[in-house]
C-alpha positions in Angstrom: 75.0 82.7 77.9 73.6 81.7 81.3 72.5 84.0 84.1 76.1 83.9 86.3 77.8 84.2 83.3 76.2 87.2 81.9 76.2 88.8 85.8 79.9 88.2 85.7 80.2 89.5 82.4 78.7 92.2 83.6 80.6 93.0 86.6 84.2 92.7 84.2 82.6 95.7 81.8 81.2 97.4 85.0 84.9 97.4 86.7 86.7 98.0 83.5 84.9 101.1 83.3 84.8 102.4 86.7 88.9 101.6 86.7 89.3 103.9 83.5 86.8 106.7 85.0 86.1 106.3 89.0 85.1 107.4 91.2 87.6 106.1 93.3 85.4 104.3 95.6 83.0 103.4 93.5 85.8 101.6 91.6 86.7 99.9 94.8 84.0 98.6 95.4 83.3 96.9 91.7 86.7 95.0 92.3 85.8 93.8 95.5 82.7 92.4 94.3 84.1 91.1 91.0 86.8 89.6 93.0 84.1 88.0 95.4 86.5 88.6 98.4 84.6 89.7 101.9 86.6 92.4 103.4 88.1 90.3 106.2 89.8 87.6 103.5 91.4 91.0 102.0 92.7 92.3 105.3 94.3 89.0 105.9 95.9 88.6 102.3 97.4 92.4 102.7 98.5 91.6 106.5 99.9 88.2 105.0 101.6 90.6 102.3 103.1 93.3 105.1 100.3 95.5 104.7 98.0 95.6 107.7 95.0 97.4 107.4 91.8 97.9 109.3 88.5 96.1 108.3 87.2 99.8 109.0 89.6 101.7 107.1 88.5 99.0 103.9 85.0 99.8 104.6 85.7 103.7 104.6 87.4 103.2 101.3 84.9 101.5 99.8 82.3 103.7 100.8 84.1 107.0 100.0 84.0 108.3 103.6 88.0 108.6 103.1 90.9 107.5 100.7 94.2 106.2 100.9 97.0 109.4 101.1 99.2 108.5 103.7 102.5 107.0 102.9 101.5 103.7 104.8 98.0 103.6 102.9 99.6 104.2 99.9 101.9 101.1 100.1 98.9 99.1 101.5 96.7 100.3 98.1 99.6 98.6 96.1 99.4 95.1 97.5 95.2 95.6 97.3 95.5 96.1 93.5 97.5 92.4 93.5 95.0 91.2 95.8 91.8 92.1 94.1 93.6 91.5 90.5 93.6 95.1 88.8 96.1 96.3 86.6 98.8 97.9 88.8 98.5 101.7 89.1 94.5 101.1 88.2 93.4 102.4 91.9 95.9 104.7 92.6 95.3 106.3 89.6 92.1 107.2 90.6 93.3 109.0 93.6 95.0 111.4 91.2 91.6 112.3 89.6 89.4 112.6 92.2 88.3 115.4 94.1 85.8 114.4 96.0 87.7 113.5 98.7 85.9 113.7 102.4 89.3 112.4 104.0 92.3 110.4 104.3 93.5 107.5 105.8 
């Protein structure tokens, strides 16, 4: 196996497991990077999809500051599982589990 394949590799056992355990965020951000999506091509794919959301309300879920809850966040979470390819419900679960909440968006 070469290097990039074993990173990737990698990164698909990384992500598999944060999906199944969280954190939230932490999850997030393993998609993001296995996905190799900057944060601006996912904001326009979600806005494309009826979803509009701010490059700093992606940043604060990635970085745990805050979390999707609102009804419009919500929906928005659903088209970011088909844009960064997780198993629908994979992210959303993880709301459900976590506590560690600092906020909401």
């Amino acid at each position: 196996m070469t290097g990039q394949q074993t990173s990737q590799t990698d990164r698909a056992r990384e992500l598999e497991s944060l999906l199944a355990t969280g954190p939230f965020a932490a999850a997030l951000r393993a998609a993001i990077r296995a996905r190799g999506l900057g944060l601006e091509r996912i904001q326009y794919r979600l806005r494309s999809r009826g979803a509009p959301v701010s490059l700093a309300t992606l940043s604060h879920w990635q970085s745990g500051r805050c979390r999707p809850e609102r009804a419009g966040s919500l929906a928005a979470l659903r088209c970011l599982e088909e844009v960064l390819e997780v198993p629908q419900g994979a992210l959303m679960r993880l709301l459900a589990t976590d506590n560690g909440a600092n906020g909401s968006t």
